[in-house]
C-alpha positions as CSV (number, residue, x, y, z in Angstrom):
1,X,-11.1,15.7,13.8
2,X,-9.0,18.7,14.4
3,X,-4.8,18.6,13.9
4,X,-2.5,18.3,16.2
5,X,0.5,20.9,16.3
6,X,2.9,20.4,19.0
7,X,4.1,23.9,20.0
8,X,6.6,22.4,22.5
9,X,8.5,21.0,19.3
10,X,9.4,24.9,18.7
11,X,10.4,25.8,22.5
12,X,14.2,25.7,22.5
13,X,14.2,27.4,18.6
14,X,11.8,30.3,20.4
15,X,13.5,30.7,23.4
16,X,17.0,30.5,21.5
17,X,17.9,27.7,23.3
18,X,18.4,25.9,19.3
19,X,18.5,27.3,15.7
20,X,16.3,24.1,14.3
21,X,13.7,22.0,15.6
22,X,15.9,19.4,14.8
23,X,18.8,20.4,17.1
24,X,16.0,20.9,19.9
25,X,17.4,19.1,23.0
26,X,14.5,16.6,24.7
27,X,11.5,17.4,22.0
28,X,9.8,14.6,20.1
29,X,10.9,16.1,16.7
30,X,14.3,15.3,17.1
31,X,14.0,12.0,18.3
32,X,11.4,11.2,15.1
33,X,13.9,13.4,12.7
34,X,17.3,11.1,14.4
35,X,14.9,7.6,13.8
36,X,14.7,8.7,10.1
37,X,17.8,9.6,9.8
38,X,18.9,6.1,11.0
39,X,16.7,4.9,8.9
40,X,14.4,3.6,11.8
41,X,10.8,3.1,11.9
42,X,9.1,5.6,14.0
43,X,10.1,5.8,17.6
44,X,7.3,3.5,19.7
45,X,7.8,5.6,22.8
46,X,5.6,8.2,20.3
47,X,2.6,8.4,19.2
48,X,3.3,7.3,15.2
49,X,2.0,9.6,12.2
50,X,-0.2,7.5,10.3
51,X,-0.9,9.4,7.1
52,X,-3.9,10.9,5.8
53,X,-7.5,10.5,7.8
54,X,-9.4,7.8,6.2
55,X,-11.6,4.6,7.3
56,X,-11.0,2.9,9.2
57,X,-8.4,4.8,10.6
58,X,-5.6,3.7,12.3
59,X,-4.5,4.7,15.8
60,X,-2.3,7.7,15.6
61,X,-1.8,11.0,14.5
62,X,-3.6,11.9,11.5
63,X,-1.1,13.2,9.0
64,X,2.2,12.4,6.9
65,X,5.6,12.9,9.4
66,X,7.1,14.9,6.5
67,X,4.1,17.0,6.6
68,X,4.5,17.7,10.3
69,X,8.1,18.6,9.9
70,X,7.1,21.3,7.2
71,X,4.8,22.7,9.8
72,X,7.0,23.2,12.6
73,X,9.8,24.4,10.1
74,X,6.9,26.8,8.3
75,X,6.1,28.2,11.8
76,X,9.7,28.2,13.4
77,X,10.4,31.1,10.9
78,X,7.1,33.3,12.0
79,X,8.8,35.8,14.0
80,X,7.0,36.6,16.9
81,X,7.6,40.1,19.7
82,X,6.8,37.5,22.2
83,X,9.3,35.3,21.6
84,X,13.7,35.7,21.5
85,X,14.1,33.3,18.8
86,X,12.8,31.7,15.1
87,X,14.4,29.8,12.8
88,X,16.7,31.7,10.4
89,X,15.2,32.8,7.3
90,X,18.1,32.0,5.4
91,X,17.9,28.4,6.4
92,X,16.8,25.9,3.6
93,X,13.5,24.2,4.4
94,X,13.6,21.4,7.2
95,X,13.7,18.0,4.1
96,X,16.6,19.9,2.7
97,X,18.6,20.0,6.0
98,X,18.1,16.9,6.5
99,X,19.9,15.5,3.4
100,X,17.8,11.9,3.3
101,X,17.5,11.2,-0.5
102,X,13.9,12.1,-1.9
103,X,13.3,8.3,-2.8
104,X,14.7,7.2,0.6
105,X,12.3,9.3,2.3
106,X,9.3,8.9,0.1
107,X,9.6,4.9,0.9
108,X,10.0,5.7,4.9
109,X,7.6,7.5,5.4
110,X,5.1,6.1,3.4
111,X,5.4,2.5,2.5
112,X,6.9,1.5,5.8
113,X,4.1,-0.3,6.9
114,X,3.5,-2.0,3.7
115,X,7.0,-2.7,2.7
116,X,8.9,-4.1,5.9
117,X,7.7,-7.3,7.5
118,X,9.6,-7.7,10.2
119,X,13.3,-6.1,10.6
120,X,14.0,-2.5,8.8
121,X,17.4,-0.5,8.9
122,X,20.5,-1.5,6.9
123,X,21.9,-4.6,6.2
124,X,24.3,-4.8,8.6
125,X,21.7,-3.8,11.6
126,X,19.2,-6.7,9.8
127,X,22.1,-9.5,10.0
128,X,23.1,-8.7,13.5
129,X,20.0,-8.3,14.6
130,X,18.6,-11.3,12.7
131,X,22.1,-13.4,14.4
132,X,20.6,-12.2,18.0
133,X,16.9,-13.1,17.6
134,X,18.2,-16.6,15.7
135,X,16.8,-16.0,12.8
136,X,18.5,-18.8,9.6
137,X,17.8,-16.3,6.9
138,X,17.8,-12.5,8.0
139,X,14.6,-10.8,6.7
140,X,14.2,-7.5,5.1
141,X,18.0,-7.6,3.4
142,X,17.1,-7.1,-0.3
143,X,14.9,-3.7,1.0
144,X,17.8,-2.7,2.7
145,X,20.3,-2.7,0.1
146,X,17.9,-1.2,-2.3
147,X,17.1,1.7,0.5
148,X,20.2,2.0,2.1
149,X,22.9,1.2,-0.4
């Protein structure tokens, strides 16, 4: 199984349209990098990153997010003749720029799965959303004030 690098991620940063992959107008890395941020699951409009290749595997892309991230970031900075733009050398690495706390992350993007049932995000988004689906008790409320305090 080979890996899937999506060049388009790095367009507007190359054509210095962006400085970051993450301030990329209309490319898939953003929208994944603003669903974490929001501490969202993964956007279902793209194909999810489901970790590390193993059996059975599940549908998706066959890696960690965070590793994809370091990727495009790792190959942003490769200064190319062919190309207007990189990424600034002097820009800390992608997880840095972000600013989502190491354990925060670590817990998004790889226990998701295992450690939200049914509603994620914090716990005002799980009570409202809980009050429109009529749920009596809102699910998911003590992970969220441990994640998102």
């Amino acid at each position: 199984m080979g890996v899937l690098f999506c060049p388009v991620d790095l367009n507007p940063v190359r054509a210095k349209m962006a400085a970051t992959p993450e301030d990329s107008e209309y490319t898939s890395i953003r929208l994944r990098v603003a669903q974490v941020k929001n501490k969202k699951q993964q956007p279902t409009i793209l194909y999810p990153f489901v970790g590390n290749p193993r059996q059975p595997m599940p549908e998706g892309l066959p890696f960690k997010l965070a590793d994809y991230l370091e990727l495009v970031d790792w190959t942003g900075r490769a200064i190319r003749a062919d190309k207007r733009g990189a990424i600034n050398s002097s820009f800390p690495p992608i997880l840095s720029r972000l600013a989502i706390p190491t354990a925060e992350w670590l817990t998004l993007t790889t226990q998701f799965e295992q450690r939200v049932s049914t509603l994620a995000g914090s716990e005002r988004a799980i009570r409202l959303a809980a009050e429109v689906l009529g749920y009596k008790k809102p699910p998911g409320v003590g992970l969220a004030k441990q994640l998102f305090a």
